[in-house]
C-alpha positions as a Markdown table, in Angstrom:
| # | Residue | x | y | z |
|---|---|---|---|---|
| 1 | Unk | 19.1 | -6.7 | -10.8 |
| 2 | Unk | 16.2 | -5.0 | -9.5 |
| 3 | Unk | 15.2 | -1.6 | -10.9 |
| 4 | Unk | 13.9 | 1.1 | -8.6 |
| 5 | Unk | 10.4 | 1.6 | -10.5 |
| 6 | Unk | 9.9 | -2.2 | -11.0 |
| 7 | Unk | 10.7 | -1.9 | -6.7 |
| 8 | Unk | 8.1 | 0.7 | -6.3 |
| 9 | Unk | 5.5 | -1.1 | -8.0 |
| 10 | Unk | 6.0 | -4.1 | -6.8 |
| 11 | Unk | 5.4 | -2.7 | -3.2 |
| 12 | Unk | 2.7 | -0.9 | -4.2 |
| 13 | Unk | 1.5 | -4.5 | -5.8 |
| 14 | Unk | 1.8 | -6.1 | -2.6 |
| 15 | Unk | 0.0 | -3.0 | -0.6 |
| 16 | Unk | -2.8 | -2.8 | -2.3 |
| 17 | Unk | -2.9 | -6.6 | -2.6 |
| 18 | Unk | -3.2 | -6.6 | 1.6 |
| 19 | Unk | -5.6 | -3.9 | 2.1 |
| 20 | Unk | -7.9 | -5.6 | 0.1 |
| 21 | Unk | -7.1 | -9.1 | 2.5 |
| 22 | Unk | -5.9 | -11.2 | -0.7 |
| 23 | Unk | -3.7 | -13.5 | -0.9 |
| 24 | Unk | -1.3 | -13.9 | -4.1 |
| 25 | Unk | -3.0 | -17.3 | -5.1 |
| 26 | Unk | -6.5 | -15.3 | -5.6 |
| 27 | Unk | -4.7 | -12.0 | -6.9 |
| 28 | Unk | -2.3 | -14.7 | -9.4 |
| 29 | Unk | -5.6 | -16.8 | -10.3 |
| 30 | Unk | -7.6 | -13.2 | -11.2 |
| 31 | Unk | -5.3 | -12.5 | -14.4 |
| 32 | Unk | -4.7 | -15.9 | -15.2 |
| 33 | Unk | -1.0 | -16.0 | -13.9 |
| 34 | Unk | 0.5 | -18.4 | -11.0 |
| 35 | Unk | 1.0 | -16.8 | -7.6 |
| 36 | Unk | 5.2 | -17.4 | -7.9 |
| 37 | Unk | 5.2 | -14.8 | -10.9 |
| 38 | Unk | 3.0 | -12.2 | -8.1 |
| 39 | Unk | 6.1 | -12.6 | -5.5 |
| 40 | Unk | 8.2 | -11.9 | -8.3 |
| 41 | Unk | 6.4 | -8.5 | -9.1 |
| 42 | Unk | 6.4 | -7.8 | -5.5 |
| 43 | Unk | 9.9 | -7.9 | -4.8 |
| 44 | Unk | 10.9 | -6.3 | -7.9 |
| 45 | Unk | 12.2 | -9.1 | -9.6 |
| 46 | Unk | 10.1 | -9.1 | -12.4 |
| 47 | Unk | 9.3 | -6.4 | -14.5 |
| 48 | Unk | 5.3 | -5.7 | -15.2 |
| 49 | Unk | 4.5 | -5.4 | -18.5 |
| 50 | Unk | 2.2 | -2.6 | -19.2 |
| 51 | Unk | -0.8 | -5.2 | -20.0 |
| 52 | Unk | -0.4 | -7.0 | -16.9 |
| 53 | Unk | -0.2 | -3.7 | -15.0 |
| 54 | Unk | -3.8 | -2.9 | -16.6 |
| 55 | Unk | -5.1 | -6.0 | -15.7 |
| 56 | Unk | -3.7 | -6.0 | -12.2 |
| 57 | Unk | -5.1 | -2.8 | -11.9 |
| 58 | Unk | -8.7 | -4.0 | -12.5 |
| 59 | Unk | -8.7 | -6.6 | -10.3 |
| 60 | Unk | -7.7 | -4.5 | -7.5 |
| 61 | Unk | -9.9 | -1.9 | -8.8 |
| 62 | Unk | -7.4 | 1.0 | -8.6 |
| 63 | Unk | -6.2 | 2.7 | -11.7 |
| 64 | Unk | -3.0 | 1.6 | -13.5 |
| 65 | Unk | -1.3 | 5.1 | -12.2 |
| 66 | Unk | -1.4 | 4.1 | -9.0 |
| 67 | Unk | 1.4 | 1.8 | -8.8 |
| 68 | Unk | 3.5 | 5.2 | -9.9 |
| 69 | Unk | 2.2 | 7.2 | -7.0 |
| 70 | Unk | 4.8 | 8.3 | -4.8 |
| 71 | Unk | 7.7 | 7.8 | -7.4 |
| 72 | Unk | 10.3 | 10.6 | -6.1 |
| 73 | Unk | 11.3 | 13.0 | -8.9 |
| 74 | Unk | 15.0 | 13.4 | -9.4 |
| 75 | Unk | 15.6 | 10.2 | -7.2 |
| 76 | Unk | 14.5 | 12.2 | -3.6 |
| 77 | Unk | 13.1 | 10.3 | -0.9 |
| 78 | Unk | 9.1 | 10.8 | -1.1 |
| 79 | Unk | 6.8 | 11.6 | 1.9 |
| 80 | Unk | 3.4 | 11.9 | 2.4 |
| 81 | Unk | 2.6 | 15.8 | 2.9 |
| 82 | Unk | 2.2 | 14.7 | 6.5 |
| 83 | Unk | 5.1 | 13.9 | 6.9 |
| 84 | Unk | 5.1 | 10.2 | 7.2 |
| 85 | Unk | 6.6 | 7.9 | 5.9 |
| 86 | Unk | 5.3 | 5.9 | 3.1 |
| 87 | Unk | 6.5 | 2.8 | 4.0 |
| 88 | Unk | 3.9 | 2.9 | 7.0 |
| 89 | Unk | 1.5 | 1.8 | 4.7 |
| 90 | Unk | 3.4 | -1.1 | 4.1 |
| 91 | Unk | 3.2 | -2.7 | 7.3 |
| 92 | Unk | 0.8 | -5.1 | 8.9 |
| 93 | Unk | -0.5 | -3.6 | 11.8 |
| 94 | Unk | -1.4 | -0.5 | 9.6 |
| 95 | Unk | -3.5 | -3.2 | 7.0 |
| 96 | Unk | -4.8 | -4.7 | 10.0 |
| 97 | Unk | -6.0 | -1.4 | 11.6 |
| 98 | Unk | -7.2 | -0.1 | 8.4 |
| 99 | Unk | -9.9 | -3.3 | 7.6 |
| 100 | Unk | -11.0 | -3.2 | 11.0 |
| 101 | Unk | -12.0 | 0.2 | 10.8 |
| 102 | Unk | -14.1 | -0.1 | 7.4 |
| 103 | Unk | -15.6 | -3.3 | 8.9 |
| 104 | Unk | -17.1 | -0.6 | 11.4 |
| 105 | Unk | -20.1 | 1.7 | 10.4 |
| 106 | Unk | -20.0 | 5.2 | 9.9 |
| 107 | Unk | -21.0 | 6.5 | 13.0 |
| 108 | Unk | -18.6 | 4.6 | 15.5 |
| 109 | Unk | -15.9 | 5.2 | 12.7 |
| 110 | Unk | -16.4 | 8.8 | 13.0 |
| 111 | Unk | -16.4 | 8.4 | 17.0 |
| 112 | Unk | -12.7 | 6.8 | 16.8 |
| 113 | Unk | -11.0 | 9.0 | 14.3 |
| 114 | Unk | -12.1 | 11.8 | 16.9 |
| 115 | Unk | -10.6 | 9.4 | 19.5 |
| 116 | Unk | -7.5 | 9.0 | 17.9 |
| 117 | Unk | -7.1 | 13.0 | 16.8 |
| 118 | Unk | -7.7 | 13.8 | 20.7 |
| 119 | Unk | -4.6 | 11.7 | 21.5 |
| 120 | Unk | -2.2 | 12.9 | 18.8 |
| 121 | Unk | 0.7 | 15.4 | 20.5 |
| 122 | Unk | 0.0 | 19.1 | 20.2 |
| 123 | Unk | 3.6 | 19.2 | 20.3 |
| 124 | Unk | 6.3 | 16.8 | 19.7 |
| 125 | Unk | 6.6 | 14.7 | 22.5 |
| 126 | Unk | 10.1 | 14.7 | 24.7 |
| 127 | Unk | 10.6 | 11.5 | 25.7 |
| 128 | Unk | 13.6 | 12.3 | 27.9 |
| 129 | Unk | 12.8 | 13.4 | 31.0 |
């Protein structure tokens, strides 16, 4: 049965995993593991010892606390102080949209940031009309 932390990590295995474009074969073959035990810690089926959490931390150069970030206290739903939702971060598209936009240099990164602030809602949008 799958424990919430061991859930928690494992997505933040698999998030960090994507943003950084690798596949569970290369993250597996970094600590010296085989990629079925990575889907394992992903879905929350196996627990992460505490040395494998250090040395999964290294290879995706994070420290070992991030896999706790965003644990809710007292079993509340966490948010980001933005108000969205974490599992945003989670998805696809939002990977996708992240590497192309590091892939970009700093000035036409800049230039669509302010594109995309421009075109956020000054108030929340009523989408009956």
């Amino acid at each position: 049965m799958t424990n919430e932390i061991d859930f928690h990590i494992g997505k933040r295995l698999r998030r960090r995993r994507r943003l950084l474009g690798l596949t569970q074969q290369q993250l597996a073959e970094s600590v010296g593991i085989r990629f079925q035990q990575i889907q394992k810690y992903e879905c929350g089926a196996n627990r992460v010892s505490a040395s494998r959490l250090f040395e999964l931390a290294q290879s995706l150069d994070v420290p070992a606390q991030y896999f706790y970030d965003g644990l809710a206290v007292n079993d509340e739903a966490s948010e980001d102080p933005d108000g969205m939702s974490p599992d945003v971060l989670s998805q696809k598209e939002t990977m996708d949209l992240v590497r192309a936009y590091y892939k970009l240099g700093e000035r036409p990164r800049k230039r669509l940031l302010e594109l995309a602030k421009s075109l956020e809602p000054s108030e929340p949008a009523n989408d009956a009309a």
